[in-house]
C-alpha positions as CSV (number, residue, x, y, z in Angstrom):
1,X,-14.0,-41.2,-83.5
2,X,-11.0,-38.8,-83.5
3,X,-7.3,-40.2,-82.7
4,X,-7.7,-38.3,-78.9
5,X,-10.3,-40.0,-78.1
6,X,-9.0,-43.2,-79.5
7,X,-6.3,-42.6,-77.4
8,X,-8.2,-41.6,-74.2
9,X,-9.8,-45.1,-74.4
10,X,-6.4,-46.9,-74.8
11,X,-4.5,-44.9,-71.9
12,X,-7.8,-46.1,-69.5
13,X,-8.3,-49.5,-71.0
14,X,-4.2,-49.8,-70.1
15,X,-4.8,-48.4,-66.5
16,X,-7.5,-50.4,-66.0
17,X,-5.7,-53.5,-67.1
18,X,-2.8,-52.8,-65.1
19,X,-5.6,-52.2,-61.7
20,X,-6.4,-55.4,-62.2
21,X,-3.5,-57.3,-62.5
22,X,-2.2,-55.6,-59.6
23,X,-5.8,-57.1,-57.5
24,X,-5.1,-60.4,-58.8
25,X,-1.4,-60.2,-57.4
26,X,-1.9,-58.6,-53.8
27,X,2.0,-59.2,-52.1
28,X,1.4,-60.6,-48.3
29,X,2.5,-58.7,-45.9
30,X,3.5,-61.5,-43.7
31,X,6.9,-63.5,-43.5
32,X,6.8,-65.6,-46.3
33,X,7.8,-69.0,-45.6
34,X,9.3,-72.1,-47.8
35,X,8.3,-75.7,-47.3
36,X,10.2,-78.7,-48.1
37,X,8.6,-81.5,-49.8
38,X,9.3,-85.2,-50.2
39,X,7.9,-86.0,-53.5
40,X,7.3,-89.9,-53.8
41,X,6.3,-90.8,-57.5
42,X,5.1,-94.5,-57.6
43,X,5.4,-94.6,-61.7
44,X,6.2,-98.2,-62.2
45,X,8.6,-99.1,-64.8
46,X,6.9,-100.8,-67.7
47,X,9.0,-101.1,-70.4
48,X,13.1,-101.0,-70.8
49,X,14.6,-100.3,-74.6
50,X,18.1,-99.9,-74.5
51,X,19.2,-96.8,-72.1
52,X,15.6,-95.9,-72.4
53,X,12.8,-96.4,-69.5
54,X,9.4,-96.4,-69.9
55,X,7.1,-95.5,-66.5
56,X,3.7,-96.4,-66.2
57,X,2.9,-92.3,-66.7
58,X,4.0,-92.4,-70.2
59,X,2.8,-95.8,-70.6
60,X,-0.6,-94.9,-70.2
61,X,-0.8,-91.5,-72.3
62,X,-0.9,-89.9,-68.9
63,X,1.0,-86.3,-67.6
64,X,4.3,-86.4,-66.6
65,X,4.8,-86.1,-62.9
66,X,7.5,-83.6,-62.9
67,X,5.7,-81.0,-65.2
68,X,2.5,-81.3,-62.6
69,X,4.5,-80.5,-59.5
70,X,6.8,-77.7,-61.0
71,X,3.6,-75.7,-62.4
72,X,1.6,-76.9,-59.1
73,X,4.1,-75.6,-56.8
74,X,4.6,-72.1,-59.5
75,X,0.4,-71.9,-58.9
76,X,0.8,-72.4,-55.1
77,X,3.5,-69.2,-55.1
78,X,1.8,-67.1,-57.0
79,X,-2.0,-67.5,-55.3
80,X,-0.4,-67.0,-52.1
81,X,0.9,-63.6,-53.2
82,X,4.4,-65.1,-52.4
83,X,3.8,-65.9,-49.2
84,X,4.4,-69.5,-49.7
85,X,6.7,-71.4,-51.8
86,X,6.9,-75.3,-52.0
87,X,11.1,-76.4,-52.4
88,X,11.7,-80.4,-53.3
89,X,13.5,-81.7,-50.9
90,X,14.5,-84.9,-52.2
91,X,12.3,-86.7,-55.3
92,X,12.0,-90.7,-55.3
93,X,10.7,-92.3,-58.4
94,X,9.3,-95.8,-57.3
95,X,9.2,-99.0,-59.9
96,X,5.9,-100.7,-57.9
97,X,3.0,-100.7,-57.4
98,X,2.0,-98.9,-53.4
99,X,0.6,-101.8,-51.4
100,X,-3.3,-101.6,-50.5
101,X,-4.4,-101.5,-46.5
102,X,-5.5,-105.2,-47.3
103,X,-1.8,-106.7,-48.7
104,X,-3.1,-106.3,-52.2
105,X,-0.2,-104.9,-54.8
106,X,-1.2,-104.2,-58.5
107,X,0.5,-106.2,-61.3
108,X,0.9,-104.5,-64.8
109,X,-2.2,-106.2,-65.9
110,X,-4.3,-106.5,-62.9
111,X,-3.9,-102.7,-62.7
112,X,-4.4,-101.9,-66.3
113,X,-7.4,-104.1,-66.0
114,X,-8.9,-101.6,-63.4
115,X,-8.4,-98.8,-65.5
116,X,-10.0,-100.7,-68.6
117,X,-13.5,-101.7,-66.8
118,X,-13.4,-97.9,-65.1
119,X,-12.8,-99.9,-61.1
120,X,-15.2,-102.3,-61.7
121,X,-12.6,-105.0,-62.0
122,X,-12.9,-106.4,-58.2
123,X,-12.6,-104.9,-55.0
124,X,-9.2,-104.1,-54.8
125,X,-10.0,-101.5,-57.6
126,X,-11.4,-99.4,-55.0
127,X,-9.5,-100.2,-51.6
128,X,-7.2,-97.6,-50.3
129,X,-3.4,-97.5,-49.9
130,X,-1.2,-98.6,-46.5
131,X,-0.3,-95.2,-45.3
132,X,1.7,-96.3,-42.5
133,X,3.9,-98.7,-44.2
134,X,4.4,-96.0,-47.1
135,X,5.7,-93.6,-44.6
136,X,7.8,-96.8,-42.3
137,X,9.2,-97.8,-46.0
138,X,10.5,-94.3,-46.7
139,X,11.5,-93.3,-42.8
140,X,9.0,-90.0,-43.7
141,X,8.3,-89.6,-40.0
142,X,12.2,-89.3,-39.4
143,X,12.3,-86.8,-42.0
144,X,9.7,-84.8,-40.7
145,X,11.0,-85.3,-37.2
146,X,15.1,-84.2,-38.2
147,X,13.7,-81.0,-40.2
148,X,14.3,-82.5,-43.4
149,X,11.2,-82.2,-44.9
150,X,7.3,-80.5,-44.5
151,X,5.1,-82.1,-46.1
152,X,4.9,-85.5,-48.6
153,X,3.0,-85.3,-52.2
154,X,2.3,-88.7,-53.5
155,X,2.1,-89.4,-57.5
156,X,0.2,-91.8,-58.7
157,X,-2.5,-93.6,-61.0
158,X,-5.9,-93.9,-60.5
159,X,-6.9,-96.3,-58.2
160,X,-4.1,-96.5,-56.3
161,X,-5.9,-95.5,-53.1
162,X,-4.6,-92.1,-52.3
163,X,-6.9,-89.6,-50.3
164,X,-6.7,-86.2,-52.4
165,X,-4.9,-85.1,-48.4
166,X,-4.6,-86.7,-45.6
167,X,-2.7,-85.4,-42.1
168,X,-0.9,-87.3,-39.6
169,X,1.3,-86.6,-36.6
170,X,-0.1,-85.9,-32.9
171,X,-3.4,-83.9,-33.3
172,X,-4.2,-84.9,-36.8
173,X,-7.7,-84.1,-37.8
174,X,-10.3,-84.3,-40.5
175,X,-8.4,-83.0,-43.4
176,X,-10.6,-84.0,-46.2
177,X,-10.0,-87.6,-45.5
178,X,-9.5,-89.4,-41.7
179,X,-6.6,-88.5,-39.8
180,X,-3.9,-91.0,-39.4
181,X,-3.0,-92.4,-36.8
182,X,-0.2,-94.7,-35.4
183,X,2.7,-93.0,-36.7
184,X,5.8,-91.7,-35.4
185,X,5.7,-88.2,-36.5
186,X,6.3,-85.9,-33.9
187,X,4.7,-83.1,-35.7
188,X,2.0,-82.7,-38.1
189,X,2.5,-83.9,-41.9
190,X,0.8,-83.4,-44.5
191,X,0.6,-85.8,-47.1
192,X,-1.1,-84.9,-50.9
193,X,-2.4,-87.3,-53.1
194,X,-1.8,-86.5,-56.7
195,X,-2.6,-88.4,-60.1
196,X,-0.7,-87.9,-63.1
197,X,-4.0,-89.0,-64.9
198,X,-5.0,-85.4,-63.8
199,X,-3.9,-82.6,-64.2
200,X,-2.3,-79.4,-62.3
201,X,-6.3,-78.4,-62.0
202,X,-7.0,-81.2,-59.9
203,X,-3.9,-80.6,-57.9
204,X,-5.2,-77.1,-56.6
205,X,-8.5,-78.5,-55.7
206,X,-6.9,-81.2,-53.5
207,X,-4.9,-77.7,-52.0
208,X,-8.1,-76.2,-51.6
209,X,-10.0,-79.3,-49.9
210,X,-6.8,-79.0,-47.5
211,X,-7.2,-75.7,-46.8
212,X,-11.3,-75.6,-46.3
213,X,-10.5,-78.7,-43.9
214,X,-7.6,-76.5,-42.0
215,X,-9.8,-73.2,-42.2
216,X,-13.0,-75.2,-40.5
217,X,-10.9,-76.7,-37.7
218,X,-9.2,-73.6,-36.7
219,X,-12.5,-71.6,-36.8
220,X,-14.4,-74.0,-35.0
221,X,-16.5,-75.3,-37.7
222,X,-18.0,-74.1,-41.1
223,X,-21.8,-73.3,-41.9
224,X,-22.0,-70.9,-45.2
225,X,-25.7,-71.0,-44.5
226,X,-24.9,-68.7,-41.3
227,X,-22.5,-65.2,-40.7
228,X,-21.1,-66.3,-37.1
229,X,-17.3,-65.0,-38.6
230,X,-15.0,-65.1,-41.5
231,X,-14.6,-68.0,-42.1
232,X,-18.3,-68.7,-42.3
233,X,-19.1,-65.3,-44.5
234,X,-15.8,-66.2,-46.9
235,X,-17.6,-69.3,-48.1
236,X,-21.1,-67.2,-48.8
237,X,-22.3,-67.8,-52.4
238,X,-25.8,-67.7,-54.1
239,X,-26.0,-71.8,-54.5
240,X,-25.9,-72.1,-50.6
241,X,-26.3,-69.0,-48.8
242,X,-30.0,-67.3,-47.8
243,X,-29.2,-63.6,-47.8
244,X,-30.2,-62.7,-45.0
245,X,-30.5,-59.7,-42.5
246,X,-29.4,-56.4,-44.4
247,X,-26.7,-58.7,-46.5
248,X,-27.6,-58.6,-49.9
249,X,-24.3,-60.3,-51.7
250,X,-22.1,-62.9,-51.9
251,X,-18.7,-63.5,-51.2
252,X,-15.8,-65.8,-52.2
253,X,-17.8,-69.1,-52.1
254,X,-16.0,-72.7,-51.8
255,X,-13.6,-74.7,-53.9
256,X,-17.3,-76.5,-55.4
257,X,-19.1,-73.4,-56.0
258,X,-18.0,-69.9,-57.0
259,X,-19.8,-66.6,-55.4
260,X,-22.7,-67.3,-58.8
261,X,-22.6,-70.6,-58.8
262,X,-26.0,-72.8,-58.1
263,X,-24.1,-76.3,-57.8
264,X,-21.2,-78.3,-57.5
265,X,-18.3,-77.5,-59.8
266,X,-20.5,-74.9,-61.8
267,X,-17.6,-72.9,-62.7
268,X,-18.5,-71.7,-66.0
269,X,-21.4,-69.8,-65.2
270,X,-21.8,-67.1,-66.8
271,X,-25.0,-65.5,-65.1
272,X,-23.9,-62.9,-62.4
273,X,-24.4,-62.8,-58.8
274,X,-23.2,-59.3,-56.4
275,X,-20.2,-60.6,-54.5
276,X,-17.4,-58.4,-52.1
277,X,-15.0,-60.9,-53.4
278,X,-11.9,-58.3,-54.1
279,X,-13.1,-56.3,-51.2
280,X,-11.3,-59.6,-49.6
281,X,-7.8,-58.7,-50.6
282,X,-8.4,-55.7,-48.5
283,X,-8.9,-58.2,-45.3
284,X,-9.4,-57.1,-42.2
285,X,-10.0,-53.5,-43.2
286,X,-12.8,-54.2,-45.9
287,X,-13.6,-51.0,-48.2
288,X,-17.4,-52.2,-48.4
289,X,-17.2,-52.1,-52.4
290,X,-19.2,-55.1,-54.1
291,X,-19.4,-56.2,-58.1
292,X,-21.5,-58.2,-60.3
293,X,-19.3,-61.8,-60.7
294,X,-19.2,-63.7,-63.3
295,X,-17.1,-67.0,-64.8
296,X,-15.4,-63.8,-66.9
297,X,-13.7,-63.0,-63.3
298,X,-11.5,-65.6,-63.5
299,X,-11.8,-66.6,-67.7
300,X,-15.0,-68.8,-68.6
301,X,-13.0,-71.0,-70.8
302,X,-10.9,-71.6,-68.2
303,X,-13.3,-73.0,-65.9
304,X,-12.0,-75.2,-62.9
305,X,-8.4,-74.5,-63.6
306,X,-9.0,-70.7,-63.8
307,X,-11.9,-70.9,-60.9
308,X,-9.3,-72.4,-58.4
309,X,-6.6,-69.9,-58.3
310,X,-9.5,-66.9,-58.1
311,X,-10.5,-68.7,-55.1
312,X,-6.8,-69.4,-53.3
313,X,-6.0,-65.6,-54.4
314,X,-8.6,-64.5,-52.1
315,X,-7.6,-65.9,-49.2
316,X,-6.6,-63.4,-46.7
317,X,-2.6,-63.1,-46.4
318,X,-2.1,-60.4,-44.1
319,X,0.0,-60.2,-41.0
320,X,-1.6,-59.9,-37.7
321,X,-4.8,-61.2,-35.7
322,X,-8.4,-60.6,-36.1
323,X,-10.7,-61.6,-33.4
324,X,-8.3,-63.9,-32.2
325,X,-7.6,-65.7,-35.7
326,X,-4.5,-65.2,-37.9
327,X,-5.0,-62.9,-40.9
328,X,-3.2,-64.6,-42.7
329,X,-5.3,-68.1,-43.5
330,X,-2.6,-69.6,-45.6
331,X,-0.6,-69.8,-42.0
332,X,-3.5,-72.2,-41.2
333,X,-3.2,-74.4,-44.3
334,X,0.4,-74.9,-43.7
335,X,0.3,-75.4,-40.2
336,X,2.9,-72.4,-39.7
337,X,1.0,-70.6,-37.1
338,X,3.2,-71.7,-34.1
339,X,4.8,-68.8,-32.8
340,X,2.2,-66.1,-34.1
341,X,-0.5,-66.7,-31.6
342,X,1.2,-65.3,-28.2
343,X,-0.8,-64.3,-25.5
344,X,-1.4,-64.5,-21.7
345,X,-4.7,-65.8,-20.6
346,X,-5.5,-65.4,-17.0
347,X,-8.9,-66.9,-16.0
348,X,-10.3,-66.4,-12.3
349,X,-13.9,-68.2,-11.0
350,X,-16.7,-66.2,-11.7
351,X,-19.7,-67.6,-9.4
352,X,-19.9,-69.6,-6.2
353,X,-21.2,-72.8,-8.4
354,X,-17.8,-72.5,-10.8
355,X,-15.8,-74.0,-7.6
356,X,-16.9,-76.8,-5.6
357,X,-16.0,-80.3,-4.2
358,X,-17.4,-83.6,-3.5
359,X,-16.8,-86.6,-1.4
360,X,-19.8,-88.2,0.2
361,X,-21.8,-85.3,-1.4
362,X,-21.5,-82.6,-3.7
363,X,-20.8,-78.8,-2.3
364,X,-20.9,-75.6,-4.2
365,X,-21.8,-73.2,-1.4
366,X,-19.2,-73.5,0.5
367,X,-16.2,-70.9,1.9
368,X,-13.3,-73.4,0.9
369,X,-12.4,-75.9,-1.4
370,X,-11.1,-79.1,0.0
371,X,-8.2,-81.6,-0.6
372,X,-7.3,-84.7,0.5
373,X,-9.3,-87.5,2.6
374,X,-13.0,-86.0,4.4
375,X,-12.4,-87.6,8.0
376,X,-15.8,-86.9,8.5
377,X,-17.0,-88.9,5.6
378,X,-15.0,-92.3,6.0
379,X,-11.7,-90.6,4.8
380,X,-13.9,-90.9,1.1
381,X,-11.3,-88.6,-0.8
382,X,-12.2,-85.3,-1.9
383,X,-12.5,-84.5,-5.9
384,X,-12.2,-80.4,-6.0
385,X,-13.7,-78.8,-9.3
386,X,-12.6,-75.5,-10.7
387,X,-14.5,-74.4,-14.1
388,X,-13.1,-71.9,-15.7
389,X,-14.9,-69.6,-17.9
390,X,-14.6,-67.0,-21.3
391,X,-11.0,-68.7,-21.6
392,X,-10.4,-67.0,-24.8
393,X,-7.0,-69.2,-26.0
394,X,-7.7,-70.0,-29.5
395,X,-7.6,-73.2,-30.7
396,X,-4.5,-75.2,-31.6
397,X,-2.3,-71.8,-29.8
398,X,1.2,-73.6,-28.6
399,X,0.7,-73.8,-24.9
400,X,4.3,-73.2,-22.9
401,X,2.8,-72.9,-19.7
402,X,-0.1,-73.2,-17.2
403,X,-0.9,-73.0,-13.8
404,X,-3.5,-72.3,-10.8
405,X,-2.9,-69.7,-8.3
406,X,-5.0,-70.3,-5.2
407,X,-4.8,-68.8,-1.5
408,X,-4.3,-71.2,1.1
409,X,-7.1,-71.2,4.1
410,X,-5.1,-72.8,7.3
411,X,-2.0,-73.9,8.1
412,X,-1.5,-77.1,6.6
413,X,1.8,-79.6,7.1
414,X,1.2,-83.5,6.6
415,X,2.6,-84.1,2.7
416,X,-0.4,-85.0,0.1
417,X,-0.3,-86.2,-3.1
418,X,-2.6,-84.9,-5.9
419,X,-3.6,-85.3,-9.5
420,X,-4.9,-82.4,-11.8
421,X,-7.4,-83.5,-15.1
422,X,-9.2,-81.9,-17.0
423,X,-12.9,-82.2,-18.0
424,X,-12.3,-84.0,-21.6
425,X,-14.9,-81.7,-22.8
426,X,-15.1,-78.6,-25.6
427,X,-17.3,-76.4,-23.7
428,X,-17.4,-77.9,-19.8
429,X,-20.8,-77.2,-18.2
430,X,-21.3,-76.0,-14.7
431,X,-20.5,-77.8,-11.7
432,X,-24.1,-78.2,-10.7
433,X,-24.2,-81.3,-12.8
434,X,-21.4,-83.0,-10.5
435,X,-17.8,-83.8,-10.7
436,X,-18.3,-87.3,-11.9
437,X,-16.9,-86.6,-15.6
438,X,-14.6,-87.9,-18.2
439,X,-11.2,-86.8,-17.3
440,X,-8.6,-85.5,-20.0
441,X,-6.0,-88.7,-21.1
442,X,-2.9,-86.0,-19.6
443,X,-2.6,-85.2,-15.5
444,X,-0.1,-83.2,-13.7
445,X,0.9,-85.1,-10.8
446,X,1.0,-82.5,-7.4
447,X,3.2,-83.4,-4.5
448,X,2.9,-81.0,-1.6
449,X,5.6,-81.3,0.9
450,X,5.6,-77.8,2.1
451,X,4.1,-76.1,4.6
452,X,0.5,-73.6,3.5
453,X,0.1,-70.8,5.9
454,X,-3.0,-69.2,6.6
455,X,-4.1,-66.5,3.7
456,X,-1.1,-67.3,1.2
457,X,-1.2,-67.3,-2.3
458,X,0.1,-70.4,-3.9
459,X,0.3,-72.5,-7.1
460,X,0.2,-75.3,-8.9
461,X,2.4,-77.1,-10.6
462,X,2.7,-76.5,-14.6
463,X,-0.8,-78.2,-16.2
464,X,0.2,-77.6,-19.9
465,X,0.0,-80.8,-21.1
466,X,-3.7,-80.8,-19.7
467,X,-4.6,-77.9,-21.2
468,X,-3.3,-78.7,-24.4
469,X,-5.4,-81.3,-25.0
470,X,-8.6,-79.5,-24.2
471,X,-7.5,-76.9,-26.5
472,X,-6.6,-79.2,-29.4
473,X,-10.2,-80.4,-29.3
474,X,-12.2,-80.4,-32.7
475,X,-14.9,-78.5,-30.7
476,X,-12.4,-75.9,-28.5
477,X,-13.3,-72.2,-29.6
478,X,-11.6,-69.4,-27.8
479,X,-13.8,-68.2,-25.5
480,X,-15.2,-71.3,-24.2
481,X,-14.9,-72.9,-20.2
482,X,-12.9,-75.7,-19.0
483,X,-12.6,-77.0,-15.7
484,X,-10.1,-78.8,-13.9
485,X,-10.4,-81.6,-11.5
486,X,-8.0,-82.5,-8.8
487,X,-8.0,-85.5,-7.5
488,X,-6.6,-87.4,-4.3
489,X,-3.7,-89.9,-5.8
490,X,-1.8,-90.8,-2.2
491,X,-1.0,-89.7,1.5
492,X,-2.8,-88.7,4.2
493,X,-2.5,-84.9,4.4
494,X,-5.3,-82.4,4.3
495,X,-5.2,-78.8,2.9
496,X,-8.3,-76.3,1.3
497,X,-7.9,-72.8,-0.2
498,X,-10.1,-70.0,-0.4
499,X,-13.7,-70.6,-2.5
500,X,-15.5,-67.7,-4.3
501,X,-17.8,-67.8,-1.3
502,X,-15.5,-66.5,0.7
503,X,-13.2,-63.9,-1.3
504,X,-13.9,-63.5,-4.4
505,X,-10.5,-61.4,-5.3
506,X,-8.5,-64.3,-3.4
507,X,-10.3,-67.0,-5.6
508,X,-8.7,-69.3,-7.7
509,X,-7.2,-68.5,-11.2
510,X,-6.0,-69.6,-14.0
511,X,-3.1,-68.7,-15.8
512,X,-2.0,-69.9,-19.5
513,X,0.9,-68.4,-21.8
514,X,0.9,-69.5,-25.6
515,X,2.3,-68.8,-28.6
């Protein structure tokens, strides 16, 4: 072969090397954003010689905390296309043992006993930490509250009883573990569970449980044996997902199985399967290109380690919406998506069954919907449904205000009392099957006092707080119908506004602003 083309092959091996490092570093092209972390090692001293400590890490032959979270946290940075960045807020090396949800706290040998026998040693081997009194004993919740901190990592041994994540605050969900409950965080926290037994590895798999958990709330669930969106069609890999249709490859697959693999953690795999995986740093605006993966596409020897930042660098980082869903997921796995979602939703009745009310009996047909006491029926107090549907606010969107516009049908001047719910439901079904439902825990309380002339438009008072909740359900997707239910609460006024019957331009509507 003759030094040009030697050369040749050298300038386009180089080129080609330098396309691909440029894939595997795609910049976002949203703000990036920094987190601040309490870090709370529990690494019990076990040993004191002179002016030199020994923690139970070291102790046992284990890693050294501080080396994990400073590579972790260079991973985290670098997967996100420097879109996020993890910054220690303050770091509290603890000589005990974390207390167990049943009072139990380790000794030296009680624990080292557990490790020994592989948890086998009694039940308190396997029993999970106190959460609560963690976060009470370190005022986390008051950190989170004051802006000090984001989030909390945890360090600790096996069996200590630490969920890989866990979430807590108001509107906590499944997050790879059960939400918790009963703090007094008045945001959401997230709270990692790391072992120094483990390695930075096992850290970005906890990351990416968190994320798949965050990613599958905010879609509105997760099936990679279906293509309903994304989120759904991100996940796609030959293990789990029937080609179907004209599809014919894979995708990115899950943290347990890469777009070739055929079971869990089968990460060195080095058969091939056709995946659009890098067509995914092109998100939304896909190229259509596929390739023939392998375990070599993110380094066989690697394995897990290597596997897991493949799969967080593919994660869409982009700026903008996409059918209603941020582009850029990471937003969704840091809970930083307040203020990005902004929209105005205005929702108006859309058949004569969608408003109705019922006292003695229930009415969908008629030309008004009425408030207040039926004189006719015993004074039996009127409950007035209005369903709502196609409300397309997406789920967890930062609600800053709501209300009902409605046109007034008489002249009405006695004072009445009112409470607005909400049907405590994900998708609310159609009136037909009666107003007797379970209400929403939040109510607006409406006191009219003024005067409603004939053919006015009114409204409400702000429901926010009402349609919050319904939004923040685990089963809310945009798109779906709610319906609000206004109940008598006091007085002995009467007033009714127009019904689709009657005008169907003047019939009620619902407005919602969010960001």
């Amino acid at each position: 072969m003759s030094k040009k083309n030697i050369m040749s092959i050298s300038v386009l091996f180089i080129f080609l090397c330098l396309i691909m490092q440029a894939i595997a570093q795609v910049p976002t092209t949203d703000t990036p954003v920094t987190r601040k972390v309490l870090v709370l090692n529990y690494d019990k001293i076990t040993s004191t010689r002179g002016n030199r400590v020994t923690r139970l890490h070291t102790d046992m032959g284990w890693n050294n905390p501080t080396t994990l979270n400073s590579q972790y946290i260079t991973d985290i940075k670098s997967t996100s296309g420097n879109f996020l960045t993890y910054s220690v807020a303050q770091w509290i090396d603890i000589d005990a043992f974390p207390r167990k949800t049943d009072g139990y706290v380790f000794t030296y040998d009680t624990y080292k006993n557990c490790v020994n026998t592989g948890g086998s040693a009694g039940a308190h081997c396997m029993s999970g930490v106190d959460y609560l009194k963690i976060l009470n004993d370190y005022k986390v919740c008051e950190k989170l509250n004051n802006g000090t901190i984001n989030e909390v990592y945890v360090f600790g041994g096996p069996y200590f009883g630490f969920y890989e994540s866990r979430l807590a605050g108001p509107g906590a969900y499944w997050y790879n573990s059960p939400p918790l409950t009963g703090t007094t965080c008045n945001g959401l926290l997230p709270i990692m569970g790391f072992s120094y037994e483990r390695g930075v590895t096992e850290m970005l798999h906890n990351f990416g449980h968190r994320t798949e958990s965050a990613l599958t709330y905010n879609f509105g669930g997760w099936d990679i044996t279906l293509d309903r969106n994304d989120w759904d069609r991100f996940g796609h890999n030959k293990g789990q997902s029937p080609l179907v249709g004209e599809m014919y490859y894979y995708s990115c697959g899950s943290v347990h199985f890469p777009p070739n693999g055929m079971y869990d953690y089968d990460y060195s795999n080095t058969l091939s399967a056709v995946s659009n995986c890098d067509d995914w740093y092109n998100y939304p605006n896909f190229n259509n290109t596929v390739s023939s993966i392998s375990c070599s596409a993110w380094g066989c020897s690697s394995g897990q380690y290597g596997y897991m930042k493949y799969w967080l660098k593919h994660l869409p980082n982009r700026k903008g919406l996409v059918n209603e869903r941020l582009a850029n997921w990471w937003r969704y796995a840091t809970h930083t998506e307040a203020g990005i979602l902004k929209g105005t939703v205005v929702s108006t009745i859309q058949a004569g069954i969608d408003d109705a009310d019922s006292s003695c009996s229930l009415w969908t047909g008629n030309n008004e919907v009425y408030l207040g006491l039926n004189p006719t029926c015993s004074n039996t107090p009127y409950v007035a449904g209005l369903r709502f549907s196609q409300v397309a606010i997406p789920r967890n969107a930062v609600i800053t205000s709501a209300y009902i516009e409605y046109t007034a049908d008489g002249t009405f001047t006695n004072p009445l009392t009112l409470r607005i719910y909400g049907d405590a439901s994900d998708n609310s079904p159609a009136l037909t099957s009666g107003l007797n439902r379970i209400t929403t825990g939040n109510f607006t309380t409406w006191s009219i006092a003024d005067t409603w002339n004939y053919n006015t438009m009114k409204a409400t008072p702000d429901i926010s707080p009402v349609i919050r909740e319904i939004t923040k359900r685990p089963g809310w997707n945009s798109g779906n119908s709610m319906t609000m239910l206004v109940k008598y609460n006091a007085d002995s006024g009467q007033r009714r506004f127009y019904a689709y019957e009657r005008n169907r331009i003047k019939t009620a509507r619902l407005v919602v602003n969010y960001s």
